[in-house]
C-alpha positions in Angstrom: -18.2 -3.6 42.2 -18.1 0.1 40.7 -14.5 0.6 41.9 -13.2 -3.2 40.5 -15.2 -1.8 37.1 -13.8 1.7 36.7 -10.2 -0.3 37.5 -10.4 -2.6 35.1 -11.2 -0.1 32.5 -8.1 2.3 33.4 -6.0 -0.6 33.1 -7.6 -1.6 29.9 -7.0 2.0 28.5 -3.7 2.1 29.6 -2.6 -0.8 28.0 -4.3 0.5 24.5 -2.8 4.0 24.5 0.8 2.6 22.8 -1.4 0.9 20.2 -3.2 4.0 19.8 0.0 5.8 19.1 1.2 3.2 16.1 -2.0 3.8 14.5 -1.1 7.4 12.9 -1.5 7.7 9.1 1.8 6.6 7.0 1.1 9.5 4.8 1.7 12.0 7.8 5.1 13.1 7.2 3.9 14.7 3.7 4.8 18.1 4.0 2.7 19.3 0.9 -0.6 18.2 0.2 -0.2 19.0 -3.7 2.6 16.5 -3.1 0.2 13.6 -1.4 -2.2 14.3 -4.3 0.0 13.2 -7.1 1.3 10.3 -5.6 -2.4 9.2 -5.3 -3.1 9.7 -8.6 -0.1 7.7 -10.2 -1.3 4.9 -7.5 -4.5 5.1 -9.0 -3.4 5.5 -12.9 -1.5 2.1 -12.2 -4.2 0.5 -10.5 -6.5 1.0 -13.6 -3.9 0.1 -16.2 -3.2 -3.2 -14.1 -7.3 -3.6 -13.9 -7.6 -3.1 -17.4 -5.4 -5.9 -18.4 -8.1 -8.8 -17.1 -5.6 -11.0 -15.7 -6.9 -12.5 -12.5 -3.5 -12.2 -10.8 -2.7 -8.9 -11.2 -5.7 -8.1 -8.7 -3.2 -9.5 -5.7 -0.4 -6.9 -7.0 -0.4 -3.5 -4.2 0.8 -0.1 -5.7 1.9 2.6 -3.9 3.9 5.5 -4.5 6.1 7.6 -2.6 6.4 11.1 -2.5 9.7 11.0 -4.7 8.0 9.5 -7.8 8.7 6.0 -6.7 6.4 3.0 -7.2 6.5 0.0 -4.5 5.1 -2.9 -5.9 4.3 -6.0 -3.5 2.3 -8.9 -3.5 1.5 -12.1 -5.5 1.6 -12.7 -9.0 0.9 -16.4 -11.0 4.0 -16.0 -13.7 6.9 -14.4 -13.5 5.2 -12.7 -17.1 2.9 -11.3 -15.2 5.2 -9.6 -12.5 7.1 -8.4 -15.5 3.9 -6.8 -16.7 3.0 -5.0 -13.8 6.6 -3.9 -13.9 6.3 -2.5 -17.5 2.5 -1.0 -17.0 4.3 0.7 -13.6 7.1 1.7 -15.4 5.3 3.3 -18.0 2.9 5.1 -16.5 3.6 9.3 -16.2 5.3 10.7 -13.0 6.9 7.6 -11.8 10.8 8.0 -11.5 11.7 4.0 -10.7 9.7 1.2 -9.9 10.7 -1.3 -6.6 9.2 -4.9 -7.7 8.7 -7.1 -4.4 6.3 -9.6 -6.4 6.2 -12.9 -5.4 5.2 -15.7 -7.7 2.7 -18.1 -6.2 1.9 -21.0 -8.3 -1.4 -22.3 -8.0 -1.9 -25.8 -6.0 
């Protein structure tokens, strides 16, 4: 019973170690963690612009910023206005170089 036990765990970890592996942080490959810093803060500056503006869709937009200045933004907006504005509040926001809009517009049912 111990053997079939101590054999099904080793299998068990075997078969997690790949997933294991694709786990690692995304933000790994920054070489400079002045560099890692800044992008978070930009992420966060548009984040509380977007918050600010109260509209309920903007909530379902994700920001994040690479370490070249660049903003991705993904997600789900209601109106193609309010893509646009997430857009514009991105674009304006200090230490972004270009903003990549992947918003989607998902009317409500």
């Amino acid at each position: 019973m111990k053997i079939k036990l101590a054999t099904t765990c080793l299998v068990i970890g075997i078969l997690l170690t790949p997933v294991v592996g694709y786990t690692e942080d995304s933000d790994a490959d920054r070489s400079d963690p002045k560099a890692f810093v800044k992008d978070s803060a930009i992420t966060a500056k548009i984040k509380a612009k977007l918050a600010a503006e109260k509209i309920a869709s903007l909530a379902q937009i994700k920001v994040d910023t690479d370490n070249n200045g660049v903003v991705w933004l993904s997600g789900f907006a209601r109106t193609q206005e309010d893509a646009n504005k997430a857009h514009s509040i991105a674009h304006a926001t200090e230490g972004v170089k270009s903003v990549k809009n992947h918003i989607k517009i998902k009317k409500d049912d």
